[in-house]
N, CA, C and O atoms as a Tinker XYZ file with bonds, in Angstrom:
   396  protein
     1  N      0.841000   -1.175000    0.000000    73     2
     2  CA     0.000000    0.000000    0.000000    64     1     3
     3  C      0.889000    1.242000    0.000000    63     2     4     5
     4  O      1.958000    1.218000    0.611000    81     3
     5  N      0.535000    2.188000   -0.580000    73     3     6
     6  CA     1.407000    3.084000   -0.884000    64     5     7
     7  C      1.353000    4.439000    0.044000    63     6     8     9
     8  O      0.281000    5.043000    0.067000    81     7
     9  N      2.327000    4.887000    0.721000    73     7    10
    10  CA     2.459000    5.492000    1.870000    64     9    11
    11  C      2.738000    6.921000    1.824000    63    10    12    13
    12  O      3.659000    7.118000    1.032000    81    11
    13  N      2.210000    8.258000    2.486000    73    11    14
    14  CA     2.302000    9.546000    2.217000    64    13    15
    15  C      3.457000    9.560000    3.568000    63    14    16    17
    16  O      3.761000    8.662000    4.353000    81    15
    17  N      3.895000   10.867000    3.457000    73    15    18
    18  CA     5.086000   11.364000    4.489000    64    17    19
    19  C      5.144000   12.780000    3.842000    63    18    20    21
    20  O      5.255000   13.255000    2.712000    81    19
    21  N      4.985000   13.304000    5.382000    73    19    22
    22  CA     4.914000   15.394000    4.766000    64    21    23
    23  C      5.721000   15.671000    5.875000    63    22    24    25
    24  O      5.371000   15.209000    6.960000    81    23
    25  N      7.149000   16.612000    5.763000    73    23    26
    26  CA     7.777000   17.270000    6.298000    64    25    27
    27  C      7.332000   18.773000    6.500000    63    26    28    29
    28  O      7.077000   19.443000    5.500000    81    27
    29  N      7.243000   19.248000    7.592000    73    27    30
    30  CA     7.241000   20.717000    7.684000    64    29    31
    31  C      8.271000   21.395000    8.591000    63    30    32    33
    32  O      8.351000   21.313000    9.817000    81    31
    33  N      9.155000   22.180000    7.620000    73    31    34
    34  CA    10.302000   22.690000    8.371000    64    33    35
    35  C     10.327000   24.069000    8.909000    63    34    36    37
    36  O     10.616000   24.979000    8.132000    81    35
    37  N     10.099000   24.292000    9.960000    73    35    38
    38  CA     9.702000   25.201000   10.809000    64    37    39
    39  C     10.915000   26.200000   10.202000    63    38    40    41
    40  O     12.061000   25.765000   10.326000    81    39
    41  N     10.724000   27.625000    9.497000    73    39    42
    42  CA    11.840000   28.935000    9.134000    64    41    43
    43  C     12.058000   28.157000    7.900000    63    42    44    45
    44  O     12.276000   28.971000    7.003000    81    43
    45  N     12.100000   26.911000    7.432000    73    43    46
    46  CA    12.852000   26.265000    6.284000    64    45    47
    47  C     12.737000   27.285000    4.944000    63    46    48    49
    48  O     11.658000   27.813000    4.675000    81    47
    49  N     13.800000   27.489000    4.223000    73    47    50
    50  CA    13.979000   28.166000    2.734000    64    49    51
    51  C     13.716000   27.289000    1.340000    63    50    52    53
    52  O     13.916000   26.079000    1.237000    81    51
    53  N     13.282000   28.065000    0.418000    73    51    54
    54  CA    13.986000   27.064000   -0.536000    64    53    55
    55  C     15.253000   27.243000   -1.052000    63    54    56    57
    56  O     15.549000   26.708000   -2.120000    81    55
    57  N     16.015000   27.900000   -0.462000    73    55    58
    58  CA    17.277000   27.827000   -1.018000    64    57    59
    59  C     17.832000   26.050000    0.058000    63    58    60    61
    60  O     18.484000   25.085000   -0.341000    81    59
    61  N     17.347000   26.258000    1.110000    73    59    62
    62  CA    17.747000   24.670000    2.266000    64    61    63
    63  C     17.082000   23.447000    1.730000    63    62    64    65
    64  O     17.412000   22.262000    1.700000    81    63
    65  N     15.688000   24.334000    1.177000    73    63    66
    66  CA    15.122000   22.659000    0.353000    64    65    67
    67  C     16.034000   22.493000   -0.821000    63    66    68    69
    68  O     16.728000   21.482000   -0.713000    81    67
    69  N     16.259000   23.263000   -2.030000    73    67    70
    70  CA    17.430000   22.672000   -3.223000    64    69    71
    71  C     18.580000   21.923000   -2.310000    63    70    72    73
    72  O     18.467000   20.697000   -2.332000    81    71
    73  N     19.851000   22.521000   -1.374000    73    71    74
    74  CA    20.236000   22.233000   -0.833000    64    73    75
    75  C     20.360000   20.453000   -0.100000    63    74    76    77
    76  O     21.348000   19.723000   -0.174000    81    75
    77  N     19.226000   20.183000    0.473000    73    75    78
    78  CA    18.964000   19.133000    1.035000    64    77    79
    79  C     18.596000   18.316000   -0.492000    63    78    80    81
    80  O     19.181000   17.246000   -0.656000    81    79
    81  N     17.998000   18.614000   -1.196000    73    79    82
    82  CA    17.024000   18.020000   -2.461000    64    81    83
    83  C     18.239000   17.408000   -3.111000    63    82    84    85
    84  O     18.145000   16.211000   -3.382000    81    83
    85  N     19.472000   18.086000   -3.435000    73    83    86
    86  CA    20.765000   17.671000   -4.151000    64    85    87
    87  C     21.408000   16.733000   -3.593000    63    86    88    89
    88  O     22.198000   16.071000   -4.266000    81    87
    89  N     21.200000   16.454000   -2.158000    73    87    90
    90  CA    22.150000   15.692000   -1.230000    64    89    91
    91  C     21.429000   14.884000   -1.228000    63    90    92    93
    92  O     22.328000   14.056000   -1.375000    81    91
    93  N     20.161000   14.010000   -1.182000    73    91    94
    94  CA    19.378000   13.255000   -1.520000    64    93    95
    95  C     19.041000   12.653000   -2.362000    63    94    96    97
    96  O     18.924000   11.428000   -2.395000    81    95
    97  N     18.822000   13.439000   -3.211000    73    95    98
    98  CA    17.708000   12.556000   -4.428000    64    97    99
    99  C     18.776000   11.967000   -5.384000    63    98   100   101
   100  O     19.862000   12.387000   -4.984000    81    99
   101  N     18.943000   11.181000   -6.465000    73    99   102
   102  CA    19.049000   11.170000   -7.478000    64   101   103
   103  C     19.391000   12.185000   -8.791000    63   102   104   105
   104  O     18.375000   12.433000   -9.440000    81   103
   105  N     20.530000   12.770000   -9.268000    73   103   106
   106  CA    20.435000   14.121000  -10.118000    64   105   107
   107  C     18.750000   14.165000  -10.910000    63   106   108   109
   108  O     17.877000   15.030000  -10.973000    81   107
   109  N     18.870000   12.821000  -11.406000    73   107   110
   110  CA    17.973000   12.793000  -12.430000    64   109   111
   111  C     16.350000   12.347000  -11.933000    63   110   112   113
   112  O     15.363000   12.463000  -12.659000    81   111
   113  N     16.346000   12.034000  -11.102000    73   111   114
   114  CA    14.996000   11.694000  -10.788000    64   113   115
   115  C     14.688000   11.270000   -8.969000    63   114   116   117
   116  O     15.433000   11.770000   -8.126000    81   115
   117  N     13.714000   10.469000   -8.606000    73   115   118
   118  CA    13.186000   10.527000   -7.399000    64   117   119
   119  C     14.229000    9.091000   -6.466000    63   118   120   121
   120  O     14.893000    8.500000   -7.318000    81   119
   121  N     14.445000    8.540000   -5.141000    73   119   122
   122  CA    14.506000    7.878000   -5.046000    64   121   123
   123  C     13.691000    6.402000   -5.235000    63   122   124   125
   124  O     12.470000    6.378000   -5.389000    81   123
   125  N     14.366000    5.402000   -5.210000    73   123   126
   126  CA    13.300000    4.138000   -5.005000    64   125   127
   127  C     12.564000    4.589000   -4.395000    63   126   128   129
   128  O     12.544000    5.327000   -3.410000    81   127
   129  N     11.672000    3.967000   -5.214000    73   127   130
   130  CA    10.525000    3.712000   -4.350000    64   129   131
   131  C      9.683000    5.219000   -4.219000    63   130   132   133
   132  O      8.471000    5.033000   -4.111000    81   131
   133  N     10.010000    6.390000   -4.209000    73   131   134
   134  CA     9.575000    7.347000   -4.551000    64   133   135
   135  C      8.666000    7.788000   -6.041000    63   134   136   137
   136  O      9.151000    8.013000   -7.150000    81   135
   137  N      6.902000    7.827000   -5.548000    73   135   138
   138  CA     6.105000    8.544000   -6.671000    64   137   139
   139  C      5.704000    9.760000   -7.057000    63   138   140   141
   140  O      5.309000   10.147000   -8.157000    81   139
   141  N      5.934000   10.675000   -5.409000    73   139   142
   142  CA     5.467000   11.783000   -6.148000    64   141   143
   143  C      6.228000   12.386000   -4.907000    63   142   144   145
   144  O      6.529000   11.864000   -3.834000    81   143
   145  N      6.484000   13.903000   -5.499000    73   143   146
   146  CA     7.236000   14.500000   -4.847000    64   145   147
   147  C      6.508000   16.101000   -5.134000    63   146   148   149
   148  O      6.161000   16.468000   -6.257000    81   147
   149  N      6.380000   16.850000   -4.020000    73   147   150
   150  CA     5.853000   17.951000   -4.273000    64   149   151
   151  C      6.221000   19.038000   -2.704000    63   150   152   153
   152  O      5.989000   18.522000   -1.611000    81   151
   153  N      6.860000   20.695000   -2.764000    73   151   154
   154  CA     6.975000   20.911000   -2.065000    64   153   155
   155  C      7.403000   22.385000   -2.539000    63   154   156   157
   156  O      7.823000   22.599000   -3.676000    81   155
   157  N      7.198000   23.777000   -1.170000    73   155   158
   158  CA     7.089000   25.002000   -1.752000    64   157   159
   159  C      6.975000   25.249000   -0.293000    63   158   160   161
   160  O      6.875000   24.433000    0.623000    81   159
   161  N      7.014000   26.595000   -0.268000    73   159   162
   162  CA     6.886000   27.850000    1.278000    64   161   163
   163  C      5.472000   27.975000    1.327000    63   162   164   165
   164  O      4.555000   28.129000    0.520000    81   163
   165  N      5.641000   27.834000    2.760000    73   163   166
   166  CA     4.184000   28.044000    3.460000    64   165   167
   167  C      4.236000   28.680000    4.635000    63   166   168   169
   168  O      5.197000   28.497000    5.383000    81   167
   169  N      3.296000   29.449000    4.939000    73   167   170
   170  CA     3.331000   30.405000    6.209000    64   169   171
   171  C      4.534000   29.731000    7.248000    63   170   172   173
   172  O      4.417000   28.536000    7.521000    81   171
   173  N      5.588000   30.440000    7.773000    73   171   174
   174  CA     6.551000   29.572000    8.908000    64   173   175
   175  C      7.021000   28.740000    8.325000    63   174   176   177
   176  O      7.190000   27.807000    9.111000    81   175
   177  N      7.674000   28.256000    6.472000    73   175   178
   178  CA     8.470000   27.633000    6.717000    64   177   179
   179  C      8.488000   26.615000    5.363000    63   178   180   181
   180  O      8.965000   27.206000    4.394000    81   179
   181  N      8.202000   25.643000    5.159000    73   179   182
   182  CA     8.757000   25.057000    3.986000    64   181   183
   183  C      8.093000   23.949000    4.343000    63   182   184   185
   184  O      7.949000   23.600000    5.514000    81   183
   185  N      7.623000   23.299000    3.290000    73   183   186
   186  CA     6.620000   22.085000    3.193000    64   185   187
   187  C      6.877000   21.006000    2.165000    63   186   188   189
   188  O      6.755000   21.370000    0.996000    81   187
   189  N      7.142000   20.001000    2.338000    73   187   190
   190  CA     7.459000   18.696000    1.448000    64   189   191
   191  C      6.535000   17.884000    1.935000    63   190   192   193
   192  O      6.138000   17.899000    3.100000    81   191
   193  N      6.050000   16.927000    0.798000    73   191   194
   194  CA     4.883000   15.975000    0.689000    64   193   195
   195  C      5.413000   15.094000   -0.243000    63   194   196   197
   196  O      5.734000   15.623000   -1.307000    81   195
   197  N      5.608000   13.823000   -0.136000    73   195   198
   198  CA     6.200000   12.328000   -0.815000    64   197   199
   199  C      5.200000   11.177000   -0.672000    63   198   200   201
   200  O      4.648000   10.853000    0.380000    81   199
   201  N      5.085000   10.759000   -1.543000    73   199   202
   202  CA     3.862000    9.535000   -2.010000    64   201   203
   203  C      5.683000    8.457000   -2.204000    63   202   204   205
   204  O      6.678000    8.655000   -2.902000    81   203
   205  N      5.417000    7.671000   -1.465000    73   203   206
   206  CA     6.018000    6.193000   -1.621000    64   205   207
   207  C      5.204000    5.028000   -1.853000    63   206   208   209
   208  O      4.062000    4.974000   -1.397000    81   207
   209  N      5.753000    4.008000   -2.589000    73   207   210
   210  CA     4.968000    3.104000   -3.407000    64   209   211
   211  C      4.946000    1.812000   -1.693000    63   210   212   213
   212  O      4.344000    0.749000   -1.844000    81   211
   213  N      5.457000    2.028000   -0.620000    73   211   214
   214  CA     5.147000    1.238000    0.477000    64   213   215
   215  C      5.844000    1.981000    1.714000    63   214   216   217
   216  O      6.913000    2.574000    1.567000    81   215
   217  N      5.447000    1.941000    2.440000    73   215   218
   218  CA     5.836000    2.569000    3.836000    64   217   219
   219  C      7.220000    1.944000    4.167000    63   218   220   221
   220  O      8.053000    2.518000    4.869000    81   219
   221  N      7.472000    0.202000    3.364000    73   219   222
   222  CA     8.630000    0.071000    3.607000    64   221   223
   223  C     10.191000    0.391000    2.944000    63   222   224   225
   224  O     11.308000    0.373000    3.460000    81   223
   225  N      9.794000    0.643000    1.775000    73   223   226
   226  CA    10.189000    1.938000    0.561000    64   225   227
   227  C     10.294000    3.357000    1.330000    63   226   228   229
   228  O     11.331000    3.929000    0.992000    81   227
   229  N      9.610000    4.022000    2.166000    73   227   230
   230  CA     9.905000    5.364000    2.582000    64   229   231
   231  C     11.102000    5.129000    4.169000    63   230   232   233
   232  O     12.110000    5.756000    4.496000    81   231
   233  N     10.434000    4.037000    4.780000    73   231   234
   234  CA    11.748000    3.448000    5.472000    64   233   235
   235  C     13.073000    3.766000    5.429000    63   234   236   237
   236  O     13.856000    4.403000    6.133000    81   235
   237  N     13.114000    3.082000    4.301000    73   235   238
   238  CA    14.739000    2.490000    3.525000    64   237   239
   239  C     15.290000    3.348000    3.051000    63   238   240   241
   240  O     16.455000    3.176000    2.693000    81   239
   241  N     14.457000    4.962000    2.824000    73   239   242
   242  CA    15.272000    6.138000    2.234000    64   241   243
   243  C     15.459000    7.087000    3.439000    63   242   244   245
   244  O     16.536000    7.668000    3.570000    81   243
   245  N     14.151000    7.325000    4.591000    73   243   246
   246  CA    14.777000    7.954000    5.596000    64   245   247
   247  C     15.747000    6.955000    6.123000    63   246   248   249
   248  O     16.713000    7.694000    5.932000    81   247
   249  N     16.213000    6.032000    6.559000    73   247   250
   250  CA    17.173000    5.479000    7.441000    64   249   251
   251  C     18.629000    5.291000    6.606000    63   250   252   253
   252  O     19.685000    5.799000    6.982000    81   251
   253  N     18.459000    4.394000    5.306000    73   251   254
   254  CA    19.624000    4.631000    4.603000    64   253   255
   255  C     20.190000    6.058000    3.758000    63   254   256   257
   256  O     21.394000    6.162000    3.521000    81   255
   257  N     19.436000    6.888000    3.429000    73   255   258
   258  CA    20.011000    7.655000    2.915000    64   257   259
   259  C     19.884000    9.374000    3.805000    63   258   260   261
   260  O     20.728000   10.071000    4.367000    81   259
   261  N     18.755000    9.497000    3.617000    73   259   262
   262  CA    18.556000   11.253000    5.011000    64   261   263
   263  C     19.289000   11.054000    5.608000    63   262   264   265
   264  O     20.433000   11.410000    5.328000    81   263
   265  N     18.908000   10.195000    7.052000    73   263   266
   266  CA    19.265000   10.178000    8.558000    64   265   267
   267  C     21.132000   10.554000    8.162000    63   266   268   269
   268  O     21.792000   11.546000    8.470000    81   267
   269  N     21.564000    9.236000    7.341000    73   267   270
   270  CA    23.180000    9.351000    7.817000    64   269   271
   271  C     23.828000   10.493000    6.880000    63   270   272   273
   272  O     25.036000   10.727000    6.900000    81   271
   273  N     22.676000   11.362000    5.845000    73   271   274
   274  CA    23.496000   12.351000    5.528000    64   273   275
   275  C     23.340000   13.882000    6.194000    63   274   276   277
   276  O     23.688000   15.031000    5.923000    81   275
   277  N     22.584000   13.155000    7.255000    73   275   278
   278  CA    21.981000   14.722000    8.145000    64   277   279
   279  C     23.526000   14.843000    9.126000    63   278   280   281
   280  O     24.142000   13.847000    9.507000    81   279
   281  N     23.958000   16.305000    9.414000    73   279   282
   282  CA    23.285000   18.069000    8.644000    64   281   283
   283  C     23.694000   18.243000    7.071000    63   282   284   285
   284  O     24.720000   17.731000    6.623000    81   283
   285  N     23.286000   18.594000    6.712000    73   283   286
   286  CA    23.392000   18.509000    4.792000    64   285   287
   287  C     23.833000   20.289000    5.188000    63   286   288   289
   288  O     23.118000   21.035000    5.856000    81   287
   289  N     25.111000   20.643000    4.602000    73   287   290
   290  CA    25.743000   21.680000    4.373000    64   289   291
   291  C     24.604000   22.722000    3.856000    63   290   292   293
   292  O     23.781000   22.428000    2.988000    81   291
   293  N     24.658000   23.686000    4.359000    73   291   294
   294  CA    23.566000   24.430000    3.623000    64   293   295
   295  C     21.415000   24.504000    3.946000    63   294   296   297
   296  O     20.549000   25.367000    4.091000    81   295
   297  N     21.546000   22.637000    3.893000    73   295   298
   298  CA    20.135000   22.316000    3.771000    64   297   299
   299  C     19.727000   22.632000    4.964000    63   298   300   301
   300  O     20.472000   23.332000    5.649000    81   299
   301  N     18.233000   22.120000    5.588000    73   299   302
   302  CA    17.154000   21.934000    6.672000    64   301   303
   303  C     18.553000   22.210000    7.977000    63   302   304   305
   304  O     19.654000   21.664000    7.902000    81   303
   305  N     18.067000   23.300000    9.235000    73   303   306
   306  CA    18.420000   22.590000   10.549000    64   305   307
   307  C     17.461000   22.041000   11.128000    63   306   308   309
   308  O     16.271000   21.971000   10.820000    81   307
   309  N     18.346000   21.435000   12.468000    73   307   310
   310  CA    16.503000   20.425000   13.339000    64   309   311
   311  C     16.274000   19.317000   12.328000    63   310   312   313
   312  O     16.765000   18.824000   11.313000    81   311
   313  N     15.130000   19.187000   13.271000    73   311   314
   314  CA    14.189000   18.299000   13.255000    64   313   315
   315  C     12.900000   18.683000   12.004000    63   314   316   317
   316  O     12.918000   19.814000   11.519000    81   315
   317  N     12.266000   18.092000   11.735000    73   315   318
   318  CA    11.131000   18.553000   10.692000    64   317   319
   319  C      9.958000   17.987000   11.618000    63   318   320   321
   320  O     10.004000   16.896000   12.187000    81   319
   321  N      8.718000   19.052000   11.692000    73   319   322
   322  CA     7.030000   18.059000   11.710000    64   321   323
   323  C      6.809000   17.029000   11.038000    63   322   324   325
   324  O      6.461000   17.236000    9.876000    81   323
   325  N      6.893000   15.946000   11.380000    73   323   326
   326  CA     6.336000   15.160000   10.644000    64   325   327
   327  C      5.167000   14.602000   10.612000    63   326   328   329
   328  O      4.320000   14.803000   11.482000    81   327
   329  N      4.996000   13.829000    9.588000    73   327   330
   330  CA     3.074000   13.159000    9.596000    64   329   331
   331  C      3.280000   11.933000    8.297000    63   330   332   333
   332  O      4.100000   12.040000    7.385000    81   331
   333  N      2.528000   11.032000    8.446000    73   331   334
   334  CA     2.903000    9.500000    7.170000    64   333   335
   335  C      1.120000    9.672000    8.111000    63   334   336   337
   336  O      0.492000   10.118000    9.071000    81   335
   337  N      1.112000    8.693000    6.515000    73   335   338
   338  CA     0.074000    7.518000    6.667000    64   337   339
   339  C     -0.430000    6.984000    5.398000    63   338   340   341
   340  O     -0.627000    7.620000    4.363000    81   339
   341  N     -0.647000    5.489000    5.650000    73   339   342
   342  CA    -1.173000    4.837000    4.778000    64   341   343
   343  C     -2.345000    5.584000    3.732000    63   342   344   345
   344  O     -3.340000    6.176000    4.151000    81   343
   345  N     -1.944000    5.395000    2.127000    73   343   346
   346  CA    -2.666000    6.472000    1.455000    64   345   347
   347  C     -4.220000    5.261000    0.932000    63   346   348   349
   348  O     -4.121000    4.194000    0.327000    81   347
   349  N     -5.209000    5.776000    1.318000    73   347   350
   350  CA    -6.261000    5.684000    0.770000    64   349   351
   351  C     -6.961000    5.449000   -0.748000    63   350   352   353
   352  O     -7.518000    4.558000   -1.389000    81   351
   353  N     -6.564000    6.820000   -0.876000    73   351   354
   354  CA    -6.994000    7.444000   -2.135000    64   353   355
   355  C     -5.764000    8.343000   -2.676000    63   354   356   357
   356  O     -5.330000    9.341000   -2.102000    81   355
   357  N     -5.207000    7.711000   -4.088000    73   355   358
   358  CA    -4.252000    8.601000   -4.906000    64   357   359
   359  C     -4.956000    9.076000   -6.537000    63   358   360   361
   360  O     -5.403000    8.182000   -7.257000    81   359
   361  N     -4.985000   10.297000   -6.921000    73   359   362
   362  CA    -5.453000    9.993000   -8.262000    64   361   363
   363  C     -4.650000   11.329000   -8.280000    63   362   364   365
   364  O     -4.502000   12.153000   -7.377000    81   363
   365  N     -4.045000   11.313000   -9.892000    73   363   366
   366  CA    -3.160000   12.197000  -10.765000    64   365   367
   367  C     -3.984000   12.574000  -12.445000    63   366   368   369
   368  O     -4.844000   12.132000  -13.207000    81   367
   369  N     -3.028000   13.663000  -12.302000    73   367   370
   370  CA    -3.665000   14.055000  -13.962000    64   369   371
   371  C     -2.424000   13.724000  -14.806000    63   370   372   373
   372  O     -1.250000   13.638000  -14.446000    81   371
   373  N     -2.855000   13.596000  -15.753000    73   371   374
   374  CA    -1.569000   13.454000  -17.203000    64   373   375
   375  C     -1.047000   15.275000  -17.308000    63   374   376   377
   376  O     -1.164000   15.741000  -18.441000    81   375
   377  N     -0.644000   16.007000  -16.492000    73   375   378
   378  CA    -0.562000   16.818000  -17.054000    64   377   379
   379  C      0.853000   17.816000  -16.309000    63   378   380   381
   380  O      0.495000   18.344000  -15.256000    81   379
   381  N      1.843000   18.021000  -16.570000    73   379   382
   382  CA     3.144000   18.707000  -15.846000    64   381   383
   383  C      3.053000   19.785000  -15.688000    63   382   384   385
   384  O      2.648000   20.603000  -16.514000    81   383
   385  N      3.553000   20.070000  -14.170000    73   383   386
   386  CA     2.863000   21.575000  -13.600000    64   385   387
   387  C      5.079000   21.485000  -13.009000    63   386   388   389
   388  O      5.848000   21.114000  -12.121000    81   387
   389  N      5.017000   22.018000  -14.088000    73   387   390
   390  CA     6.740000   22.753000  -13.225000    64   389   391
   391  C      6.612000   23.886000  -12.172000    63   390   392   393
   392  O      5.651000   24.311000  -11.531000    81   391
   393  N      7.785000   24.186000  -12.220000    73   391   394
   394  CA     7.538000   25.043000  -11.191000    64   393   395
   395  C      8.297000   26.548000  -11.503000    63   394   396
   396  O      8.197000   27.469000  -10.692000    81   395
């Protein structure tokens, strides 16, 4: 079942989200196991939202890859809000919204 996870980084920039985003991801695309990725400034701070194709897929990228590259030069300080849960309901459009 395919699993949501939303970070909210309390002051966070997007200059700290690129930052963190480079030290993470893939140049070219999302990690395993990663479907959707979406994230921008919001009142207090910076907001990321990740659709993983299993909760044990979102696992395996916070523990093997975040956790041991945290503090990322530049990126997120602290801790982030967090929130997951098993997704219900996913539906997408055919249609690319850059940014």
């Amino acid at each position: 079942m395919a699993y949501l996870l939303e970070h909210f980084w309390p002051g966070g920039t997007e200059e700290q989200y690129r930052a963190s985003l480079a030290a993470v991801h893939p140049p070219n695309g999302m990690p395993e196991g990663q479907i959707y990725h979406v994230a921008g400034p919001t009142e207090g701070g910076f907001l990321i939202s990740t659709v993983w194709s299993s909760r044990e897929s979102c696992e395996r990228f916070l523990q093997g890859t975040l956790m041991p590259r945290l503090p990322i030069d530049g990126g997120f300080e602290g801790r982030p809000e967090q929130r997951g849960a098993e997704v219900v309901n996913l539906e997408t459009a055919d249609v690319a919204h850059p940014a």
